[in-house]
C-alpha positions as CSV (number, residue, x, y, z in Angstrom):
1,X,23.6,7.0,34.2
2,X,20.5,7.9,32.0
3,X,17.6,5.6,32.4
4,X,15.8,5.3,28.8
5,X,12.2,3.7,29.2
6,X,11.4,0.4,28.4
7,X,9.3,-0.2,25.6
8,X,5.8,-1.5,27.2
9,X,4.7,-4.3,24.6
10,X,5.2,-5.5,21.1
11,X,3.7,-2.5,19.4
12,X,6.3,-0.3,20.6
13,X,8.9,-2.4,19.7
14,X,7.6,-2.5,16.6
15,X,6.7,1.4,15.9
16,X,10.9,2.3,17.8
17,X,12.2,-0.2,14.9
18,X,10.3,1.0,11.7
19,X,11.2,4.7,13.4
20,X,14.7,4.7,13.9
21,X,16.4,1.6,12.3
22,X,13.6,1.5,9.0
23,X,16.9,0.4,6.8
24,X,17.9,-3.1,8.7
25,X,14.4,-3.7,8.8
26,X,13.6,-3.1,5.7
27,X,16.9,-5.0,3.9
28,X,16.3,-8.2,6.3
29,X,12.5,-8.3,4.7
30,X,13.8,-7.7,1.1
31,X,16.0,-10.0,0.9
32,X,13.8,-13.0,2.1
33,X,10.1,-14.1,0.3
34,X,9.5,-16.3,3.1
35,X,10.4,-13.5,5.9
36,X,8.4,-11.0,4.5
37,X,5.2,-13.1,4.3
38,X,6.2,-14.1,7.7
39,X,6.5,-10.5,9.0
40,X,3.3,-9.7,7.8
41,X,1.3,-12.2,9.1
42,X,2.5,-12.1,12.5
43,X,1.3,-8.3,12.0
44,X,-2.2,-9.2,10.2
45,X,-2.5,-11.7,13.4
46,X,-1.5,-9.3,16.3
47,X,-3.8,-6.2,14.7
48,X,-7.2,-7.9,13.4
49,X,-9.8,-9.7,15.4
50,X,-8.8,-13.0,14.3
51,X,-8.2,-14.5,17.8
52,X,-5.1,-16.3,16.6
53,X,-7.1,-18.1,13.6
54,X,-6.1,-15.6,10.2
55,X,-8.2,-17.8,8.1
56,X,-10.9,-16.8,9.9
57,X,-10.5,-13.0,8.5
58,X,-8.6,-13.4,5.8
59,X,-7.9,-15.5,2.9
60,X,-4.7,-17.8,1.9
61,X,-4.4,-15.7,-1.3
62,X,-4.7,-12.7,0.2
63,X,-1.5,-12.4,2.1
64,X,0.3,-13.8,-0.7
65,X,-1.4,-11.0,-2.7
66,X,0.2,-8.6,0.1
67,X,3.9,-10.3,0.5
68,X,4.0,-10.2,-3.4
69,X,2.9,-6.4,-3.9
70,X,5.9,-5.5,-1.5
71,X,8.1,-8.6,-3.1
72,X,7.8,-7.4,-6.5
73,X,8.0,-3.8,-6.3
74,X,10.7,-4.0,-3.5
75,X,8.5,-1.7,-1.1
76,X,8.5,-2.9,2.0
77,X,11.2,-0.3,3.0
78,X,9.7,2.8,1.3
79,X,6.3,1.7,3.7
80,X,8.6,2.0,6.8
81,X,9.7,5.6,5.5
82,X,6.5,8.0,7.2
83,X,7.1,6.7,10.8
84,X,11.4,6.9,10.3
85,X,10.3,10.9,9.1
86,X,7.4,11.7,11.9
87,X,10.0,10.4,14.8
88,X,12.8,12.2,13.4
89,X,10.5,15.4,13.1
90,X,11.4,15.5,9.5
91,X,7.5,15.6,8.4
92,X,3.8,16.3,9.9
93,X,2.5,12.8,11.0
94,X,0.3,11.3,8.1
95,X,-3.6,11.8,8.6
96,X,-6.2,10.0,7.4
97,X,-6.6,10.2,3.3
98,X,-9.7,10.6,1.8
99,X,-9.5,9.1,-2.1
100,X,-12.2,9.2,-4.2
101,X,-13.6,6.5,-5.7
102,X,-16.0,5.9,-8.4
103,X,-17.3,2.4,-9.7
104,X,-18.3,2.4,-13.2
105,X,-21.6,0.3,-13.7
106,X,-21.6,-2.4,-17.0
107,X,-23.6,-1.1,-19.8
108,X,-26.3,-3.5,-20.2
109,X,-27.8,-3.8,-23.8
């Protein structure tokens, strides 16, 4: 019998869904507003420094802002795609992207 090792905490479970099963994940959270807000605020609470409280970090509107970018543009299981490809050695491991920005300062008269 094979012994597979146990995944050690939540993160792993996370990361071993979005890498092999990206699909189930991703058709469960499409096809449910209220479990794709849901999904990403457990996430926004377990990764920032919020100590349980999100409204200390981060506004109402702004994960509404988040749910409905992915909601709208039915996204949330394209964003699943770069781990499913890095475990499945199907692509290099996406580093850190530099964009530039530039802010254009109002003309005053």
């Amino acid at each position: 019998m094979v012994r597979l090792p146990v995944a050690r905490d939540a993160a792993d479970r996370y990361l071993h869904q979005q890498s092999t099963r990206p699909l189930t994940l991703g058709c469960g959270l499409a096809d449910s507003p209220t479990g794709l807000l849901a999904w990403l605020v457990e996430k926004y609470r377990a990764w920032s420094d919020c100590g349980g409280n999100l409204s200390s970090r981060f506004s109402d509107d702004f994960h509404l802002a988040q749910a409905s970018l992915y909601w709208f543009t039915h996204t949330i299981s394209a964003s699943f795609r770069p781990s499913y490809e890095y475990a499945q050695r199907l692509t290099r491991r996406v580093e850190r992207v530099n964009v530039p920005t530039a802010l254009m300062e109002p003309f005053a008269a």
